[in-house]
N, C-alpha and C positions, 0 to 999 in steps of 0.2 A: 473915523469910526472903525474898531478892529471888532472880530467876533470876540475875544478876549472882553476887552472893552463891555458888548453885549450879556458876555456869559454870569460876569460879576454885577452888574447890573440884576440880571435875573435872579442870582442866588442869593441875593443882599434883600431882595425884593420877598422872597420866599422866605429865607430863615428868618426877616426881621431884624438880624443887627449884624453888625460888623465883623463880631469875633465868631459868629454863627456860622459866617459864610468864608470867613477863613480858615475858620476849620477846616471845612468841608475843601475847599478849593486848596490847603497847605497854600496860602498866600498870606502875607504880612497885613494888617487892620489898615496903615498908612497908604500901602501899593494900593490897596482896594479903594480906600477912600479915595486917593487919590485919581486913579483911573476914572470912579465916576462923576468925582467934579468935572475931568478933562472932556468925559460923553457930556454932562452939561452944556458944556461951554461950546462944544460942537454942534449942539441940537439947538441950543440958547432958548432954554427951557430947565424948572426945577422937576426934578423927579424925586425928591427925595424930602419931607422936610424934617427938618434937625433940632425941632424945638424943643421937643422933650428926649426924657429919657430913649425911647426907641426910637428907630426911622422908621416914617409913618411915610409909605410911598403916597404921593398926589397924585392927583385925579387924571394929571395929563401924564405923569409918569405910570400909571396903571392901564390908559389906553398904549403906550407905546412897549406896555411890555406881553401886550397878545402878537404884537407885531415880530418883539423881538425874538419869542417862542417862536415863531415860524419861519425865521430866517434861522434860528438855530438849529432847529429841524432839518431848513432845505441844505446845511450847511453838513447834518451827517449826514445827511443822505449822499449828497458829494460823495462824502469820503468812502461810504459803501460802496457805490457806483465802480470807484477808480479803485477800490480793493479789488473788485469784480472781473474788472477790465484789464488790470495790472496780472492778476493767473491766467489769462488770454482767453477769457472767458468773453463770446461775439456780443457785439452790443445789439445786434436782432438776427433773426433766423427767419430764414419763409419759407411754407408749408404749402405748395403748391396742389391741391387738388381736385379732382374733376366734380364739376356741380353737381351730377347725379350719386357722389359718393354720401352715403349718411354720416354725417360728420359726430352728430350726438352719440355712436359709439363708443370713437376714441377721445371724449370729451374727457373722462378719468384721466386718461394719458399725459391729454394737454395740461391738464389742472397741475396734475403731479410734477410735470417739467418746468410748468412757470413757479411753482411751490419751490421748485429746489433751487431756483435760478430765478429768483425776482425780478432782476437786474438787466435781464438780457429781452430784449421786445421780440414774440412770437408773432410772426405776421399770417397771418392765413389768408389764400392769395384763391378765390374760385375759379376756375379755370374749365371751359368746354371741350370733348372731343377730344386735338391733339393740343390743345392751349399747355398743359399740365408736363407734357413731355417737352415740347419747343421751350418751356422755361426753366426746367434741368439742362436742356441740352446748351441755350444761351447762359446759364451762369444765374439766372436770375429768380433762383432755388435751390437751396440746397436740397431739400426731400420732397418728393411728391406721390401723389396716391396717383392713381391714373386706371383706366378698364382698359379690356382689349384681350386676343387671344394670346396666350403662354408663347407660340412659337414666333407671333412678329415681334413682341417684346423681348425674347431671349435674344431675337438676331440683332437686336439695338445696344448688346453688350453692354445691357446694366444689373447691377447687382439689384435682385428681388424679393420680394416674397409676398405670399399670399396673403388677402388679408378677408376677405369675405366674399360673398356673390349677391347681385341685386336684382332687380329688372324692370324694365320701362315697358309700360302697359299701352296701347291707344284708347283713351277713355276720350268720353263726350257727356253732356248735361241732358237731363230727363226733356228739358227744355228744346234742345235743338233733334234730339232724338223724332220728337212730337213731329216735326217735317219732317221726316224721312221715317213710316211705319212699315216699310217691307224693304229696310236698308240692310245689303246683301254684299255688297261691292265699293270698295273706295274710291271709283269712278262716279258712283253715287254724288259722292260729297266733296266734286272738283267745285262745286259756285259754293260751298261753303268755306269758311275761310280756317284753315291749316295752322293753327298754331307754331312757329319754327325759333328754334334757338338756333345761331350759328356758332360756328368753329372759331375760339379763340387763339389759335393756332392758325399757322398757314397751312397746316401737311394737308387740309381738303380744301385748299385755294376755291370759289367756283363752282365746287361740289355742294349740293343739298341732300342727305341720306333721307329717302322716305316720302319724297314729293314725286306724288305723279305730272305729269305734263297739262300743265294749261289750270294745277291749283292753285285756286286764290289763297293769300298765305298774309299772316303778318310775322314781324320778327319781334321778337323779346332777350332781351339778356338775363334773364333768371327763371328759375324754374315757379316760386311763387305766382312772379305777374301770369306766368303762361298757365297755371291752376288757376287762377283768378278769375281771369278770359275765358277758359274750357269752363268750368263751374259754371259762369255766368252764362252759361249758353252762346256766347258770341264763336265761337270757336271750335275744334276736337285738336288732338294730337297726341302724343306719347308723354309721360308722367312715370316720375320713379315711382314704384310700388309703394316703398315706405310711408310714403308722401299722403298717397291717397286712401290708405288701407281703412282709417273710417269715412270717408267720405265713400265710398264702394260700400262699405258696408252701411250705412244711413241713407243710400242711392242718391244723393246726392251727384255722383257720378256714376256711370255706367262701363264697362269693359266692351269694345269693341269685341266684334268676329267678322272682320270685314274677310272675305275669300281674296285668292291672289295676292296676298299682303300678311307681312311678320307682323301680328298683331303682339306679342310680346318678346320682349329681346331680353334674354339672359348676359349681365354682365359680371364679370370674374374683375375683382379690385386687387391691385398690387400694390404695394409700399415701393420704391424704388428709391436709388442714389447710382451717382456716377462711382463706379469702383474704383477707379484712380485717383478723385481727388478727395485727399482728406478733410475730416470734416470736423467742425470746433467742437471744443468741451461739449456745448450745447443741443448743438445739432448731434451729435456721437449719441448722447444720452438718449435724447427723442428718437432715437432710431433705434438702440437696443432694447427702446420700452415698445416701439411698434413692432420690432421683432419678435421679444416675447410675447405681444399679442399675437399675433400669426403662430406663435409655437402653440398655444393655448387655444385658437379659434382648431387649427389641424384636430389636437385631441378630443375635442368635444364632437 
């Protein structure tokens, strides 16, 4: 069975005769005919029957020709693919960035880079803390968004730019609030249990930012389960702003003031790549469209 084979099958099948589908294919009435006797006798099945004046495809040659539509399909797609592959265009790209980044921003960005490059699989990789940088630095990213201050990220000699500011709030539920009505202090709510995401990165091995000593804590790896748990009253801890901005405002959740303790933490997001290693069609592109966001966030 060749796609040939297939292709005249299906146009024989469409135009309804012979010379119909020679036209259309510039092939000889016999090559045709011929070839689909040969898929017959391959399938050992009639697809065609010859009685009358036209060819009237049969009932079993009609289920196999949804089948053959879809092999013909998966067969240009191939060939797209390997046009694609063939300009040295990556066959995927990852997008490494940190979980408190609002990603529904640069969601236009994304659309428009998979729009122009079908072909090529965008991977978006969430990453906490220094998770986002350790996977630039390992190779196992070509772009990543990542927070932190201007000056330890300059000294890690990567090419930058600004891309917007956020912040993580300590909020808690009306619910757990109700046990604690003259809560003053985060020592207050060591028996309560600390909501924690850890560092998908090694750079804070060990390290816990924002636990006092002797708080009872669970861990989560997304920022959802960890609103989930705080909302439900089971919990407090810190939450991007974005995140909860109607739930703050419906009081669903509440914003901490605990004293002795950063109750909100301002972070600055950057776009980065390695400056030396060059980067494909692909990933190039996605970066001059997250540039010019940064050009455009600066001016407004």
């Amino acid at each position: 069975m060749t796609l040939d084979q297939l292709l005249m099958f299906k146009t024989v099948a469409e135009a309804g005769s012979l010379k119909a589908a020679s036209d259309k294919l510039h092939k000889t009435q016999p090559a045709i005919s011929q070839s689909i006797k040969q898929l017959e006798s391959q399938l050992d099945l009639i697809l065609f029957n010859r009685e009358g004046y036209r060819l009237a495809i049969t009932e079993q040659g009609r289920k196999l020709l949804q089948h053959t539509q879809r092999v013909l399909n998966e067969a240009q797609e191939m060939k797209q693919v390997a046009k694609h592959l063939a300009k040295g265009n990556e066959a995927s790209i990852t997008l490494a960035f940190e979980a408190s980044f609002n990603l529904a921003r640069i969601l236009p960005i994304l659309e428009l880079t998979q729009n122009e490059f079908p072909y090529t699989q965008i991977i978006l990789k969430q990453e906490f803390l220094t998770g986002a940088l350790e996977a630039l630095n390992q190779d196992k990213a070509e772009i990543i968004i990542s927070a932190g201050g201007i000056e330890p990220i300059r000294s890690s000699h990567l090419e930058l730019a600004y891309l917007f500011s956020g912040s993580l709030l300590d909020v808690a539920a009306p619910r757990m609030l109700e046990r604690h009505p003259t809560l003053s202090y985060a020592r207050e709510l060591v028996n309560e249990y600390q909501i924690v995401i850890q560092d998908t990165g090694s750079g804070t091995a060990n390290i816990e930012f924002g636990v006092q000593a002797g708080q009872r804590r669970w861990y989560v790896n997304d920022f959802y389960t960890k609103k989930m748990l705080i909302q439900s009253g089971m919990g407090w801890g810190k939450l991007p702003h974005y995140m909860i901005e109607d739930s703050l405002k419906q009081g669903a959740l509440i914003a901490l003031e605990l004293r002795e303790r950063q109750n909100n933490i301002q972070l600055d997001y950057y776009v980065m790549r390695k400056p030396h290693s060059p980067l494909g069609p692909v990933a190039q592109a996605l970066w001059q469209k997250l540039i010019a966001f940064s050009v455009d966030e600066f001016k407004t």
